[in-house]
N, C-alpha and C positions, 0 to 999 in steps of 0.2 A: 495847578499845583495844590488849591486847597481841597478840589478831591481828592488828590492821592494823599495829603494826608487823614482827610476824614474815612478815608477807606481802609486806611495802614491803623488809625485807631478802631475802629468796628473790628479789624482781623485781631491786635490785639486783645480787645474785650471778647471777642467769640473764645477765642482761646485758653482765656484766662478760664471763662466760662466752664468749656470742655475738660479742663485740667483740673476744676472744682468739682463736675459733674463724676469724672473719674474715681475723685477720692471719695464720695460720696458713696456710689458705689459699690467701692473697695471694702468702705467700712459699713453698708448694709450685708454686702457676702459675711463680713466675718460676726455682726453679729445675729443673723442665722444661724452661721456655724454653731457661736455658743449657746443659742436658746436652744437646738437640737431639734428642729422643725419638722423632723419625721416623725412619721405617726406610725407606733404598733403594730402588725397585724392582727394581734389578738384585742385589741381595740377599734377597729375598724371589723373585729367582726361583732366586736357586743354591740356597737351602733346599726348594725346593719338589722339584728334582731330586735334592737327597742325601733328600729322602724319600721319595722311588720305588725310590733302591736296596735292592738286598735287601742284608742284613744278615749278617755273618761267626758261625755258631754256633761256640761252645764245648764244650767239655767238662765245662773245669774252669777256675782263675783260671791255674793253671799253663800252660796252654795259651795261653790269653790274655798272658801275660808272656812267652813264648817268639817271639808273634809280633809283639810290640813290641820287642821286645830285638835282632829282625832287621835 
């Protein structure tokens, strides 16, 4: 008898669980929805070009702050 009710408790807490997991969920789709999670095409193609260029090597960080500093 005390396993079925330590078992009838476990289904409730999975449950309870499941039911929070859901709403959870629910409210990650929606706010997707509002932050508008798609991306451009015509941004996805300016990325696709800054990733073809070649790249500015360093030396050191000094160098790199000297030619931000310009």
């Amino acid at each position: 008898m005390a396993t079925m009710n330590v078992n009838q408790k476990m289904i409730e807490m999975l449950n309870h669980i499941a039911s929070k997991l859901e709403n959870i969920e629910a409210e990650v789709k929606e706010i997707k929805g509002e932050m508008g999670l798609e991306v451009r095409p015509e941004y996805l193609t300016k990325l696709k070009s800054i990733r073809k260029e070649k790249g500015i090597p360093f030396k050191n960080i000094d160098e790199l702050r000297q030619m931000i500093e310009k």
